[in-house]
C-alpha positions in Angstrom: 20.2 72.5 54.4 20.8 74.2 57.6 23.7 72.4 60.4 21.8 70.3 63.1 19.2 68.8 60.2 19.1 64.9 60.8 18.5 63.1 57.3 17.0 59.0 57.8 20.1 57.2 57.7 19.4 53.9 55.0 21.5 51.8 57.4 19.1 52.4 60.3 17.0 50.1 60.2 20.5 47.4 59.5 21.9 48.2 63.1 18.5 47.9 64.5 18.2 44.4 63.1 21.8 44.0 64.7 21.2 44.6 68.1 18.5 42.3 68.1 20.1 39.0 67.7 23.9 39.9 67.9 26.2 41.1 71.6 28.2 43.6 69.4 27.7 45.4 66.9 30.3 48.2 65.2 29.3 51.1 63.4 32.3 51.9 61.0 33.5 54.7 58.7 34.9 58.0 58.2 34.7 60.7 61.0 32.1 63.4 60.9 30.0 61.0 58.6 27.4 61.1 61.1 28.2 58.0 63.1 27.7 59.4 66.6 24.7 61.2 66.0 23.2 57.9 64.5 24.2 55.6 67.2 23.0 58.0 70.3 20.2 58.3 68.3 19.4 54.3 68.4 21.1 53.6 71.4 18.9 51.4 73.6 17.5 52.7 76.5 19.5 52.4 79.8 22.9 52.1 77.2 25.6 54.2 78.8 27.5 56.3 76.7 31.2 56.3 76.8 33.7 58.3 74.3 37.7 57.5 73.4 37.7 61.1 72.3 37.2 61.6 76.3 41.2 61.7 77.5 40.1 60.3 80.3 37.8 57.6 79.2 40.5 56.7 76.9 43.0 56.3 79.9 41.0 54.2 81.5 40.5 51.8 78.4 44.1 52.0 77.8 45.4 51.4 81.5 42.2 48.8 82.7 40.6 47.6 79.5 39.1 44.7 82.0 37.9 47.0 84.7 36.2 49.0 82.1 34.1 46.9 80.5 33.7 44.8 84.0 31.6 48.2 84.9 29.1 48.0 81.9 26.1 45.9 81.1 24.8 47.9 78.1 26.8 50.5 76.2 27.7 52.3 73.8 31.1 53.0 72.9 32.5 55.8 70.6 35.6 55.8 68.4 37.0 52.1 69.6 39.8 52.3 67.1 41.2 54.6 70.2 41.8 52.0 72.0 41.8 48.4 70.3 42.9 46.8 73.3 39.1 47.0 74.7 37.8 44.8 71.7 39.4 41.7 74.0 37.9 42.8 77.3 34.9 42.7 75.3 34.6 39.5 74.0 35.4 38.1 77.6 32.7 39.9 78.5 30.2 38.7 75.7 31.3 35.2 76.4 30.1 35.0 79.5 26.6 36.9 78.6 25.9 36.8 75.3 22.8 38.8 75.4 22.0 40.7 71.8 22.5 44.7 72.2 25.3 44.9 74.5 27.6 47.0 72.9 27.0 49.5 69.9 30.3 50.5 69.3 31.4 53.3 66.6 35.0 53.4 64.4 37.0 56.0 62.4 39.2 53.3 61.2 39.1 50.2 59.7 40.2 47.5 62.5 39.2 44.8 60.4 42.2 45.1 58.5 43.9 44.3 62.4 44.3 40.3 62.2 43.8 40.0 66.1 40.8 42.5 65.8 39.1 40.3 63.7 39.9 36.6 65.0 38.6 37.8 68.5 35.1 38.9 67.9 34.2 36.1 65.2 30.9 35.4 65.6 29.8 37.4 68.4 30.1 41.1 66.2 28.3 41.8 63.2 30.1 45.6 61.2 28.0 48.0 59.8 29.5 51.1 57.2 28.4 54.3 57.8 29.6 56.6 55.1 28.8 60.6 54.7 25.6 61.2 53.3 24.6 59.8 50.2 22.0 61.7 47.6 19.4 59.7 48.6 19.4 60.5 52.2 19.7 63.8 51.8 16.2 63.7 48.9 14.5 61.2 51.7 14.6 58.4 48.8 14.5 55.0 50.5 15.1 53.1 46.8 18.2 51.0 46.3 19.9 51.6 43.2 21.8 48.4 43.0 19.0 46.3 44.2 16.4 47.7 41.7 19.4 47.3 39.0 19.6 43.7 39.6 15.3 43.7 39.4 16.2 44.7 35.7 14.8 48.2 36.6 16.4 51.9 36.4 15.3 54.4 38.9 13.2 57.1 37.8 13.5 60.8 37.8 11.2 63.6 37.8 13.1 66.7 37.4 17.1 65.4 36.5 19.6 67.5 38.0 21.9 68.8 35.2 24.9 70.8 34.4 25.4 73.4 36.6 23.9 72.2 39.8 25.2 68.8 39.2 28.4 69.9 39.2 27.7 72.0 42.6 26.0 68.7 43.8 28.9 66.6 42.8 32.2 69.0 44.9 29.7 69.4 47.9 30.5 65.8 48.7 28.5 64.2 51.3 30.2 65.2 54.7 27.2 66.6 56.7 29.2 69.9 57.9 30.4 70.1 54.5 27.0 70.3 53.3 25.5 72.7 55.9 27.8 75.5 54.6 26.6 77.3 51.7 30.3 79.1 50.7 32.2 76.9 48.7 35.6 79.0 50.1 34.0 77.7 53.9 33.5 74.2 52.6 37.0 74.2 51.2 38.4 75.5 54.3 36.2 72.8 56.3 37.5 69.8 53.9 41.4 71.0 54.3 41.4 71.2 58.1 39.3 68.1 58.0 42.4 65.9 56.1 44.5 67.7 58.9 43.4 66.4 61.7 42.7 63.1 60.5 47.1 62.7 59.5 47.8 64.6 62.3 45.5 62.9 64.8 44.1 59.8 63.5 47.0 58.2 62.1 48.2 57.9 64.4 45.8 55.6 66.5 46.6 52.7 63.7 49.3 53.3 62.7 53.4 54.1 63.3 54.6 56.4 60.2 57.9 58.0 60.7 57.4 60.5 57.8 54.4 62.0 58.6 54.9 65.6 57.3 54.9 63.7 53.8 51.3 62.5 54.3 49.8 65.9 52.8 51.6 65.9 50.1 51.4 62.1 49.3 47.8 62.7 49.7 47.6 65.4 46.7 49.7 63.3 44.5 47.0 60.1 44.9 44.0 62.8 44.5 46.0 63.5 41.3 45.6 59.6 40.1 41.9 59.2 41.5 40.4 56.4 39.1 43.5 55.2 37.8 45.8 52.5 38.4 48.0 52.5 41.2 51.7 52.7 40.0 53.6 53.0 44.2 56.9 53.1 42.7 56.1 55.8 40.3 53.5 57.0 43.4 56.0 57.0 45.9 58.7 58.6 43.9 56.9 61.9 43.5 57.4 62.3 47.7 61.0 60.5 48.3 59.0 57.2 49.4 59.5 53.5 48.1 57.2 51.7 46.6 56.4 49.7 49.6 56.3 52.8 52.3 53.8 54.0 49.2 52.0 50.9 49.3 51.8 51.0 53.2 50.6 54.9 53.4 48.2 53.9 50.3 46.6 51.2 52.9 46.6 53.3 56.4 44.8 56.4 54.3 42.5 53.8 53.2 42.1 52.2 57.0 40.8 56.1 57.8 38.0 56.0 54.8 39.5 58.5 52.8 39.8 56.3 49.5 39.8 52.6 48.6 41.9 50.2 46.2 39.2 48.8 43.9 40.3 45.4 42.7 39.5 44.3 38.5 37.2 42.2 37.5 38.1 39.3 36.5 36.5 35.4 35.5 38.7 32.6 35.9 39.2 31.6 32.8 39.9 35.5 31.6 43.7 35.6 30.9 43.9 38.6 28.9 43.2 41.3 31.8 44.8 43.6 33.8 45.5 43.0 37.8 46.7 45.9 39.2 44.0 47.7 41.7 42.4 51.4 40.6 42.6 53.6 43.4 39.5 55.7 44.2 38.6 58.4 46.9 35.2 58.2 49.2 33.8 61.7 48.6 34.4 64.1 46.1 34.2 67.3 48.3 37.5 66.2 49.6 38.9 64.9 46.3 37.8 68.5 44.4 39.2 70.1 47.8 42.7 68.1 47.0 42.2 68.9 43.4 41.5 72.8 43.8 38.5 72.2 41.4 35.4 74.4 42.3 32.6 75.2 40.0 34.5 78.1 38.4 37.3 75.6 37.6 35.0 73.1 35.9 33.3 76.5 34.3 37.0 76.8 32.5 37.5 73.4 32.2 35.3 70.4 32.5 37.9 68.0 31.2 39.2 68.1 35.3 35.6 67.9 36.3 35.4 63.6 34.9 37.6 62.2 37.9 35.3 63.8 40.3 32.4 62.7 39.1 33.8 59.2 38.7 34.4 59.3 42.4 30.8 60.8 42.8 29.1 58.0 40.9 31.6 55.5 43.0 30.5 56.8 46.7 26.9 57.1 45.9 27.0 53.4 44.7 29.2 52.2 47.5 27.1 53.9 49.8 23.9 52.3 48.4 25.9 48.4 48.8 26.5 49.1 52.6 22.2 49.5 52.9 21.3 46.8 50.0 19.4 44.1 50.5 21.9 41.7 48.8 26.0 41.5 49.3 27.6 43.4 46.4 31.5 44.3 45.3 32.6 47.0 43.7 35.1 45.9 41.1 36.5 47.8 37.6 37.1 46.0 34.3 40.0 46.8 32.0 41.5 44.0 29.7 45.0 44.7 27.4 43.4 46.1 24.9 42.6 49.1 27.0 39.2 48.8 27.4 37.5 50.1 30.6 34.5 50.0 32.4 34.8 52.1 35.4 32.5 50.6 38.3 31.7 46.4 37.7 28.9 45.7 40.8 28.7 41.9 41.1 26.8 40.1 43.4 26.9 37.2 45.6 26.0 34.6 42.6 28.7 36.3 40.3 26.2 38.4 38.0 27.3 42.2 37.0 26.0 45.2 36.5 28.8 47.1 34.6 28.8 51.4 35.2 30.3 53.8 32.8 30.5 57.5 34.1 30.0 60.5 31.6 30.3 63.9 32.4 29.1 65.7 29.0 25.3 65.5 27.8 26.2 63.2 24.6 26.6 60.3 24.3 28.7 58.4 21.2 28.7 54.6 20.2 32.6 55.0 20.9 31.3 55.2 24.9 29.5 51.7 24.7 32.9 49.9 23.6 33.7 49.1 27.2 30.3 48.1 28.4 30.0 45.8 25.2 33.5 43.7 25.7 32.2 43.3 29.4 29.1 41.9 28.3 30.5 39.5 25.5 33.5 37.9 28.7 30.9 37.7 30.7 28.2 35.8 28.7 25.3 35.0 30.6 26.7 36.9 34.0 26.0 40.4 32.2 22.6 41.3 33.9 22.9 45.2 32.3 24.7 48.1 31.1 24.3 52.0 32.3 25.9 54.6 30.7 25.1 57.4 33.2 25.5 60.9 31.9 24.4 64.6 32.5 21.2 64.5 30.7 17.6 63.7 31.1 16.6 60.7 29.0 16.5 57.3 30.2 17.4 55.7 26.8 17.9 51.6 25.9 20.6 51.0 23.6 20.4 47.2 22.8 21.6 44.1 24.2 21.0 45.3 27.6 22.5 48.8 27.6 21.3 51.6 28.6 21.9 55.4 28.8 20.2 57.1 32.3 20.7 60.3 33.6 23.2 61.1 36.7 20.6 61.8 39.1 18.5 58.0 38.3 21.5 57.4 41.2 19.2 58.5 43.8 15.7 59.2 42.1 13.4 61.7 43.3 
């Protein structure tokens, strides 16, 4: 996989569809996922390219936000979260030529989350996700996961990728620059300055934090609870924070795509279940990076290898929902009896698909109990069960379960 390779992007074809009908349209997600490559890429012809990284682009947006975007008919516009105060100038703009394909505009942050952000380009924006690359894209599979799920059918696999090089696929992560470097110390050392920059930069941009030497370090300790629960008074307490600066940092990592809060399951009528959100990270190059786990780690011990693969199994699936054909969520189950299932997808009608992650090559009855109590709340909303673990046979297991192997993720 050599640096400068361009992999098809699965939500191409989305922001193509975009531009056609709607004046603005925002590509969002993490840095160095690829964004800018994409959008320059697509740009329409005669679109003139403009960059907040640019200090003196970004003066301009900051000091004459009107003036700027008085200037441009067509553009594109990289790293908006720079400089929020544009996304006004814009929608004067748009409102007096509402045009499709004005602006392509790129983010590193979540501005949605930014109530003003949001009220002003109602209607006249439509937001895209651009995460790092998922399997797929980088195998040149165009299949959906969740949408063939929801068909009733599991994707198929040719050669399953197993052990050792799944576990060498897995702390790779999907960060193009990651994956261009063939050391594991020089992808380590990429990931660490990586989370750097982003506290020491980015944060910045959306947010005031007075304590932001603690950010590191707060980072490690929520790498340490990746598919758990989030406790922020127990959370906060490890770094000197209280629970609500915990809850606060917990939300502005998550504005910069490094993890997400992943909300339980839950039918109305359910009263025995648990509400607190499960906190997972984006990509698991940077969550074995925060963990110190390489392969020789998971070689010693491949009990610390399950949270990473969790969070493996979680980003490929997100990634797959932002290029789906339907609108999906990706929710958890755990009731008070203790039983999990670790990713619930549901779509728009309510229906699930409940996800149980694996990381050994056996599987037990004992690792169905989850997926079965799902199935029996849910009654008739319970389209399927996967256990997914690291072996090579697609197996049924009754009453809608099955076993598949890891790598039916992205099918080849």
């Amino acid at each position: 996989m050599n640096k400068g390779t361009l992999y098809p992007r699965l939500i191409e074809t989305r922001i193509a569809e975009a531009l056609a009908d709607t004046p603005v349209v925002l590509v969002a997600g993490p840095r160095q996922a690829g964004k800018t490559t994409l959008v320059r890429q697509i740009a329409i012809q005669g679109m003139r390219y403009l960059t907040l990284d640019d200090e003196l682009t970004l003066l301009s947006a900051r000091n004459d936000p009107v003036g700027m975007i008085r200037s441009l008919d067509c553009a594109v516009i990289d790293e908006i979260q720079r400089a929020p105060q544009l996304l006004l100038a814009i929608k004067k703009s748009v409102d007096e030529d509402r045009r499709p394909g004005r602006f392509l505009l790129t983010g590193s942050a979540n501005l949605m989350v930014l109530p003003a952000v949001a009220d002003s380009l109602a209607g006249r924006m439509e937001r895209l996700t651009l995460l790092p690359l998922s399997q797929s894209e980088l195998y040149g599979s165009r299949a959906n996961w969740i949408d063939e799920a929801f068909g009733g059918r599991l994707l198929k696999v040719s050669v399953p990728v197993t052990g050792e090089v799944l576990v060498e696929t897995v702390i790779r992560g999907g960060y193009p620059e990651a994956i261009s470097r063939t050391d594991p110390r020089r992808r380590r050392m990429w990931a660490r300055q990586y989370m750097n920059a982003i506290i020491e930069r980015d944060v910045r941009d959306v947010a005031s934090i007075e304590k932001l030497d603690q950010l590191p370090r707060f980072l490690r300790v929520l790498a340490e609870i990746s598919g758990q629960m989030c406790n922020y008074t127990k959370l906060g307490g490890q770094v000197g924070l209280d629970s609500k600066t915990a809850s606060r940092y917990t939300g502005v990592l998550e504005q910069m795509y490094l993890l997400k809060r992943i909300e339980v399951w839950a039918r109305n009528r359910l009263k025995r279940v648990v509400k607190t959100p499960k906190l997972q990270f984006i990509d698991a190059g940077l969550l074995a990076t925060l963990l110190d786990c390489g392969a020789a780690e998971v070689q010693q011990d491949r009990s610390r290898f399950g949270k990473i693969l969790e969070t493996f199994v979680y980003s490929e699936l997100l990634k797959h929902s932002t290029a789906a054909n339907d609108d999906y969520q990706l929710l958890y189950y755990r009731d008070l009896d203790m039983l999990e299932v670790d990713i619930v997808i549901e779509n728009a009608s309510g229906q699930l698909i409940g996800v149980e992650v694996k990381s050994s090559a056996t599987v037990h009855d004992g690792d169905l109990r989850g997926l079965k109590k799902l199935a029996s709340v849910a009654g008739n909303l319970f389209k399927m069960g996967v256990l997914l673990y690291d072996g090579t046979e697609t197996m049924p297991l009754g009453d809608g379960l099955w076993a598949a192997p890891l790598s039916t993720l992205w099918g080849q």
